[in-house]
Steps between C-alpha positions, in 0.01 A plus 500: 500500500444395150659179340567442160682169485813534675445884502440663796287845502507725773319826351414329220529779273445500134637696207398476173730568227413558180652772315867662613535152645866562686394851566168418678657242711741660618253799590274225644770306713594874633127504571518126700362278240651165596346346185512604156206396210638480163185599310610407128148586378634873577871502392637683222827323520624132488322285743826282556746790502285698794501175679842475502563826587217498757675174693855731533287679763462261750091454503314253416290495189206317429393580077131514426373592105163620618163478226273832444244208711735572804592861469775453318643639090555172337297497166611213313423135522463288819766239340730796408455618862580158680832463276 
């Protein structure tokens, strides 16, 4: 088992959402994700308005904005990325 504060992980599967937010978690919740990654250095929609939409399905969401250092699509500034 895997804790993350008060969060208690049995399979401690991970699905990262990027684009299609609401469409990939619900394909990954059918798949038994029982954590959802809210990669904002991939979206191509509102950050804030997939989160909220993401929460509705009863997952928890951790949000990450990855660097190109660690894999990830963000290209502008650290201090932009951070905000």
């Amino acid at each position: 088992m895997v804790r993350i504060g008060s969060l208690k992980l049995n399979k401690s599967i991970v699905a990262s959402i990027g684009k299609a937010p609401v469409d990939s978690a619900i394909k990954a919740r059918k798949l038994g994700a029982d954590l959802l990654e809210l990669r904002i250095d991939l979206l191509d929609t509102d950050a804030r308005q997939a989160l909220a939409e993401l929460k509705n399905l009863g997952l928890p969401v951790i949000i990450t904005n990855r660097m190109k250092q660690e894999g990830g699509a963000w290209e502008w500034s650290e201090d932009e990325r951070i905000r």
